[in-house]
C-alpha positions in Angstrom: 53.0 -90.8 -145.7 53.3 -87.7 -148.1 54.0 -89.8 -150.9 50.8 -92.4 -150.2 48.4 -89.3 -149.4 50.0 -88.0 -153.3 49.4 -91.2 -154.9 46.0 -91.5 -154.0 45.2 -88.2 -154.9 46.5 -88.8 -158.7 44.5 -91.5 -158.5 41.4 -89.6 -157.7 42.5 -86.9 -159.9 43.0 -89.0 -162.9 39.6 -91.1 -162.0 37.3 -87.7 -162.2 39.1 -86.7 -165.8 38.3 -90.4 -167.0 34.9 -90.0 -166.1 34.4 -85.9 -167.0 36.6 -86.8 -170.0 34.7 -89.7 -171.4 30.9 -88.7 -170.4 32.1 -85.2 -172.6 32.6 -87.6 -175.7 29.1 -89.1 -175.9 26.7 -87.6 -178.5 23.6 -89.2 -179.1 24.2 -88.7 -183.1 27.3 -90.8 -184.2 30.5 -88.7 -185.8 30.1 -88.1 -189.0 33.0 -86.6 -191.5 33.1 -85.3 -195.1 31.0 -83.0 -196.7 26.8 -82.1 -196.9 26.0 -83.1 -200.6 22.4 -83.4 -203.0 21.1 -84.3 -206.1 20.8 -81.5 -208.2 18.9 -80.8 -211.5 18.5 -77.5 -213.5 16.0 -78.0 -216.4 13.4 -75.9 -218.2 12.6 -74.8 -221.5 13.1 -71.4 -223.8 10.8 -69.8 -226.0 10.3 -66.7 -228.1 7.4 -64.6 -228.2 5.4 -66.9 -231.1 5.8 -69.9 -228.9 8.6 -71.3 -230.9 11.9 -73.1 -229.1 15.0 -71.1 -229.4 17.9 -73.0 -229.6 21.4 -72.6 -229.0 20.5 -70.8 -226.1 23.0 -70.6 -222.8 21.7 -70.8 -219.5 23.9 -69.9 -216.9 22.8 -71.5 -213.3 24.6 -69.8 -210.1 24.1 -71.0 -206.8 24.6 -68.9 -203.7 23.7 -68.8 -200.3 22.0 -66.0 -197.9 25.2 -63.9 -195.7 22.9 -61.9 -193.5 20.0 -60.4 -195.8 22.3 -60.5 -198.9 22.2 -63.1 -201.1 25.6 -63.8 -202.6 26.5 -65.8 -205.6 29.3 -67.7 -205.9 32.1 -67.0 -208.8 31.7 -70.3 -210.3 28.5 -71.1 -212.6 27.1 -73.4 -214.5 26.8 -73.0 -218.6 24.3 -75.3 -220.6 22.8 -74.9 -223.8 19.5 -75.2 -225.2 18.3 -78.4 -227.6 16.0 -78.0 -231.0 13.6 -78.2 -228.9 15.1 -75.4 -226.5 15.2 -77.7 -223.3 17.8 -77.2 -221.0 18.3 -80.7 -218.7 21.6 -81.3 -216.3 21.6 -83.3 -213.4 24.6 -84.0 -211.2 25.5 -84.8 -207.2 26.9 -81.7 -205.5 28.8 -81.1 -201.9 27.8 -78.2 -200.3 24.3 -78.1 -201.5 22.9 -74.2 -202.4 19.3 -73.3 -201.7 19.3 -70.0 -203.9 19.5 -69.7 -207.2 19.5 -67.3 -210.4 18.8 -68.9 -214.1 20.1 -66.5 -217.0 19.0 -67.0 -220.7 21.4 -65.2 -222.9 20.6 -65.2 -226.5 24.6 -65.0 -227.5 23.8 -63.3 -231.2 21.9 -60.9 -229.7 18.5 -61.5 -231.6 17.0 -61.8 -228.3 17.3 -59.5 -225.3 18.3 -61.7 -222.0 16.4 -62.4 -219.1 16.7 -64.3 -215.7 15.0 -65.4 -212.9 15.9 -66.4 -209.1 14.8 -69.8 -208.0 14.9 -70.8 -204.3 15.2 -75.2 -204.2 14.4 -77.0 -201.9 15.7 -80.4 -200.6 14.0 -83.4 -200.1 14.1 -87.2 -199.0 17.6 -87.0 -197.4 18.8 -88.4 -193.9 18.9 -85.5 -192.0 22.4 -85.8 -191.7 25.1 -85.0 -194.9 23.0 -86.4 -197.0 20.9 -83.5 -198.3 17.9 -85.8 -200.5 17.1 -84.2 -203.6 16.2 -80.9 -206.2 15.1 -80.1 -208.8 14.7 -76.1 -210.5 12.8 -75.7 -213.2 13.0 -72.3 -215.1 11.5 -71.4 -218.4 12.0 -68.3 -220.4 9.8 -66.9 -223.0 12.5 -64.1 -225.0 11.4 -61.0 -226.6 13.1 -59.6 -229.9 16.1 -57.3 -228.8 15.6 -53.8 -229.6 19.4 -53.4 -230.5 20.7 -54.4 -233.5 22.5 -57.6 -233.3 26.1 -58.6 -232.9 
């Protein structure tokens, strides 16, 4: 009798986890693994004072996100170097996608004093999901003259 009355109680107990276990499990979004990613591109142009393109110019693009009201930039950065025409163009598909960002132009002879600016991007035409969409920054410098001599 003990044994029956045992039996039938595993069986309800293992019935109830089945169902607890298994109504748990259900989501209505499906599993997804791997990482968020985005289209990213960083372009603009540099300038001098007289309107004229400055080239050989690098641009150094960090990303960084928002920790409580701090904005912190990550260690790694992105160099690129302005054209004849001082354009600065790189596009590539990124995990972990960054919303804040701050553009440096650094004149490396020294002829021209440095600047930078901090661009927010946003994203756009994505899934909702991993799949982030798209963004593009767009930063352009106009350099003045250093007033220290040059390197």
């Amino acid at each position: 009798m003990a044994k029956t009355i045992l039996t039938k109680f595993n069986l309800i107990i293992t019935s109830l986890l089945a169902v607890l276990g298994f109504s748990s499990c259900g989501s209505s979004q499906p599993l997804e693994y791997g990482t968020p990613f985005a289209d990213f591109t960083a372009k603009g142009q540099v300038l001098n004072e007289a309107n004229k393109p400055l080239e050989n110019i690098q641009i150094i693009v960090k990303r960084g996100h928002k920790d409580d009201a701090e904005i912190i930039y990550l260690n790694w950065q992105d160099t690129l170097y302005t054209n004849t025409a001082g354009v600065y163009y790189e596009y590539y598909s990124e995990v972990f996608p960054f919303t804040y960002n701050r553009v440096i132009a650094n004149d490396t002879t020294g002829v021209y004093a440095s600047d930078s600016i901090d661009v927010n991007t946003r994203y756009s035409n994505g899934d909702g999901h991993w799949d982030y969409g798209e963004s593009t920054l767009t930063a352009d410098f106009t350099l003045k003259k250093n007033n220290k001599e040059p390197k």
